[in-house]
C-alpha positions as CSV (number, residue, x, y, z in Angstrom):
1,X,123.9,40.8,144.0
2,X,124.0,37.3,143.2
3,X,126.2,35.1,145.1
4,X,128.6,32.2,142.2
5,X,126.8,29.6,143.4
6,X,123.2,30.4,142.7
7,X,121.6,28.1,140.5
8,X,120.4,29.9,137.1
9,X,117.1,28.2,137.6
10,X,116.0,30.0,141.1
11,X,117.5,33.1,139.2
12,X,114.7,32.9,136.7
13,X,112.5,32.0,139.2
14,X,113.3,35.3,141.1
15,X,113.0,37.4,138.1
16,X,109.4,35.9,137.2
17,X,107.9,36.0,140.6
18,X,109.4,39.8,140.8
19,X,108.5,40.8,137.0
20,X,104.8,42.0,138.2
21,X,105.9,44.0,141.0
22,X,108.6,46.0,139.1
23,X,106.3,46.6,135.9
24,X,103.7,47.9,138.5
25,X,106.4,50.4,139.9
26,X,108.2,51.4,136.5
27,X,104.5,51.9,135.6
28,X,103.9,54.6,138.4
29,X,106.9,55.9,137.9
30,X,105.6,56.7,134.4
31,X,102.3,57.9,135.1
32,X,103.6,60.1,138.1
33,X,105.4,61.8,135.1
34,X,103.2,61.3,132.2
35,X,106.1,59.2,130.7
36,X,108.2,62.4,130.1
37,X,111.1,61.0,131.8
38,X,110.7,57.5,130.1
39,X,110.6,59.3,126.4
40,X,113.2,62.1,127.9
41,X,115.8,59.0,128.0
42,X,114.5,57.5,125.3
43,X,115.3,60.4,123.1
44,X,118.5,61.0,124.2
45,X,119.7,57.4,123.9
46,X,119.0,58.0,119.9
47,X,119.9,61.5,120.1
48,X,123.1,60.8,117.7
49,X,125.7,58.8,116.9
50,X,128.5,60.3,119.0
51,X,128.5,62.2,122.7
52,X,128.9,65.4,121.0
53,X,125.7,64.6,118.7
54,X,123.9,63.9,122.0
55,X,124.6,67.0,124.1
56,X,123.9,69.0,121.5
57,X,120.0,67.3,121.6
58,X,120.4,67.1,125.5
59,X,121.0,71.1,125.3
60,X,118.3,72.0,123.1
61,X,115.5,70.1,125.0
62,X,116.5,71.5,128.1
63,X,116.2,75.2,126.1
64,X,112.7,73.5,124.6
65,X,111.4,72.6,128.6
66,X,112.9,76.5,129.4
67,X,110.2,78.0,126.9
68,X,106.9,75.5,127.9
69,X,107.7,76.4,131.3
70,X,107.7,80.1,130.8
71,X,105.0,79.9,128.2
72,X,103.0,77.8,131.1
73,X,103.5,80.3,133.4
74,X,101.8,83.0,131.0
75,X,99.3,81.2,130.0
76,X,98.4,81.2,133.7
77,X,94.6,82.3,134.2
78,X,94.5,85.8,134.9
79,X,92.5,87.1,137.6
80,X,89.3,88.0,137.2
81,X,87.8,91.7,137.1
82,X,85.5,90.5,139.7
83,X,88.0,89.3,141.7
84,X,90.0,92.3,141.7
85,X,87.1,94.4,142.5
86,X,86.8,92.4,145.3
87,X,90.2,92.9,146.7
88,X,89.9,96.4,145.7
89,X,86.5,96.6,148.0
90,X,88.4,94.5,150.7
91,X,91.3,96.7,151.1
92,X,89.3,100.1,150.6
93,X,86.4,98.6,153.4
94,X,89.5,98.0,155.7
95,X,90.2,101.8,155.3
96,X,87.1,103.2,155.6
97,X,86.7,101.1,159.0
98,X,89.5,102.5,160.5
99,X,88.4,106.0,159.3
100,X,85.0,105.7,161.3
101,X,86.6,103.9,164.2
102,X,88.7,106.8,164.5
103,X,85.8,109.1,163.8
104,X,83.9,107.6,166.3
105,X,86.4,108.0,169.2
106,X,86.9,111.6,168.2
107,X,83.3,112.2,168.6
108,X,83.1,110.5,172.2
109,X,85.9,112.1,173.2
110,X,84.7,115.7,171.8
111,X,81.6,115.0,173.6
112,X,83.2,114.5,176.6
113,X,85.5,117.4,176.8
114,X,82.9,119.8,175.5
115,X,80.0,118.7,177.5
116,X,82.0,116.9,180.2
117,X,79.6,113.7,179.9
């Protein structure tokens, strides 16, 4: 905030020596976004001529950024078949461990019982 004295002169003196620094932030603030957020406003500031006009846009975009966003989640990439068969291996191997793990102690133990190793 300005104090009522300031002279108009340092005030544009301010504003130039700032000017570079604040395009270079309002710039990233754009590309962090793509400029969706700088259009989004700029859309609905010429979404119509009366508040009703401009909810009424405000509402359907918001249903428009519903539908990309479930649309982007289908068009996900799908998991390959070699990477299921992976998993598929990975879970069955971790089975089939614990099967001769336990197989393995019921032998020694069998053996020990039977021939009292």
């Amino acid at each position: 905030v300005e104090s009522a004295d300031a002279s108009p002169a340092l005030s544009r003196a301010v504003a130039t020596a700032l000017s570079p620094v604040l395009k270079a932030a309002a710039n990233t603030r754009n590309k962090a976004d793509g400029g969706q957020l700088l259009e989004l406003n700029k859309l609905q500031e010429t979404a119509g001529a009366d508040a009703a006009e401009r909810w009424l846009t405000a509402a359907l975009l918001a249903s428009l950024e519903t539908e990309v966003a479930d649309i982007e989640t289908r068009a996900a990439a799908p998991q390959s078949f070699r990477e299921r068969e992976d998993e598929l291996e990975a879970g069955e191997g971790l089975g089939l461990f614990g099967v001769g793990v336990g197989l393995a102690l019921v032998t020694i133990v069998a053996q020990n019982v039977l021939f009292g190793g």
